[in-house]
C-alpha positions as a Markdown table, in Angstrom:
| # | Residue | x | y | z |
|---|---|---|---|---|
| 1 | Unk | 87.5 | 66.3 | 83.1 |
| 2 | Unk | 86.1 | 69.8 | 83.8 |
| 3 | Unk | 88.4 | 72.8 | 82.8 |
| 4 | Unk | 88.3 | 76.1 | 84.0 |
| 5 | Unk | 89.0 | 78.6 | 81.0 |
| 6 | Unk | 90.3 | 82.2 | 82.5 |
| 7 | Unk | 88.1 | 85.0 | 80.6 |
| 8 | Unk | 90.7 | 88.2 | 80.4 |
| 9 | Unk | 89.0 | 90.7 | 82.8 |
| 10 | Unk | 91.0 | 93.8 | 84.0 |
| 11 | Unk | 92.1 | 94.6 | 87.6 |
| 12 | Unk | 89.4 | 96.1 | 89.5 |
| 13 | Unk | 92.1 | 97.7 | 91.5 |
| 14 | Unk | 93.5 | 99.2 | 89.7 |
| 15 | Unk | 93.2 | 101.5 | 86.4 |
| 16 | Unk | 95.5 | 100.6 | 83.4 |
| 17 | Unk | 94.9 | 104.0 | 80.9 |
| 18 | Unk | 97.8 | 102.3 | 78.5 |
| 19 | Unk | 94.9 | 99.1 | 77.6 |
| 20 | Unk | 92.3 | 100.2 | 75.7 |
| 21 | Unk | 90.0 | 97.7 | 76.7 |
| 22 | Unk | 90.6 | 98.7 | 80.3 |
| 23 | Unk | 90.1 | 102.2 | 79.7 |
| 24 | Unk | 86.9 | 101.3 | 78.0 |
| 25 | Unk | 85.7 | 99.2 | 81.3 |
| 26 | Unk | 86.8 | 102.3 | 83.5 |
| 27 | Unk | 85.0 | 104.8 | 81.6 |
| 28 | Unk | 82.0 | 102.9 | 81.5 |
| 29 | Unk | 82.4 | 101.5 | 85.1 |
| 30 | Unk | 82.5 | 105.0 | 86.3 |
| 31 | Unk | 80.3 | 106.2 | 83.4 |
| 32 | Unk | 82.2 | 109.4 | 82.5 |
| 33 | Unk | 84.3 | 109.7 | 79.4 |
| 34 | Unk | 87.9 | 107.7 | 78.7 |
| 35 | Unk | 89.2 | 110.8 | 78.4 |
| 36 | Unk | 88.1 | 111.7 | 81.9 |
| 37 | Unk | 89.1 | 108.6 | 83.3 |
| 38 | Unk | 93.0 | 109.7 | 81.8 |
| 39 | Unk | 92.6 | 113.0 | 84.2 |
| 40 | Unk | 91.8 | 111.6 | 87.1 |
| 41 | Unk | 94.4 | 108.6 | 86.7 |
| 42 | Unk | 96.8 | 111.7 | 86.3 |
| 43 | Unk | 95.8 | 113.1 | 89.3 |
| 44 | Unk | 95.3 | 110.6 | 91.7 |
| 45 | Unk | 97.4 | 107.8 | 90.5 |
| 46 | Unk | 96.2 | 104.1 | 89.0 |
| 47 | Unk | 94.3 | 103.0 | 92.8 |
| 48 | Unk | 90.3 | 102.6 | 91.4 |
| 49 | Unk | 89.2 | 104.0 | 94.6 |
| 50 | Unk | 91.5 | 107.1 | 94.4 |
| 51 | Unk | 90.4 | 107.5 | 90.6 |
| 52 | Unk | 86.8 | 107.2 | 91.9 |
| 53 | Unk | 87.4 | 110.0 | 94.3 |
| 54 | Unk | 88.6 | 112.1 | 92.1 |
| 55 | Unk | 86.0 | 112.0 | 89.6 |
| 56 | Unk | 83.2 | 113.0 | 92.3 |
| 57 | Unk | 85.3 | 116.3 | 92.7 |
């Protein structure tokens, strides 16, 4: 019997900046800083596409 074993990714769509390994994803997933990853959750909310937005302002 084959079993199909979940690996623990985060959400791509959205951006979790209380989960450390998330944050660590984002920031490298967008290649900027976690601490600029923070910022832009701040100002455009957890959507990945919003948080992408803002960081090409």
């Amino acid at each position: 019997m084959n079993r199909k074993i979940k690996v623990n990714t985060p959400d791509t769509r959205s951006v979790d900046i209380d989960d450390a390994y998330a944050l660590e994803f984002w920031a490298r997933e967008f290649n900027v800083s976690q601490e600029k990853v923070k910022a832009a959750v701040l100002a455009a909310g957890t959507a990945a596409l919003d948080v992408k937005r803002e960081l090409k302002k």
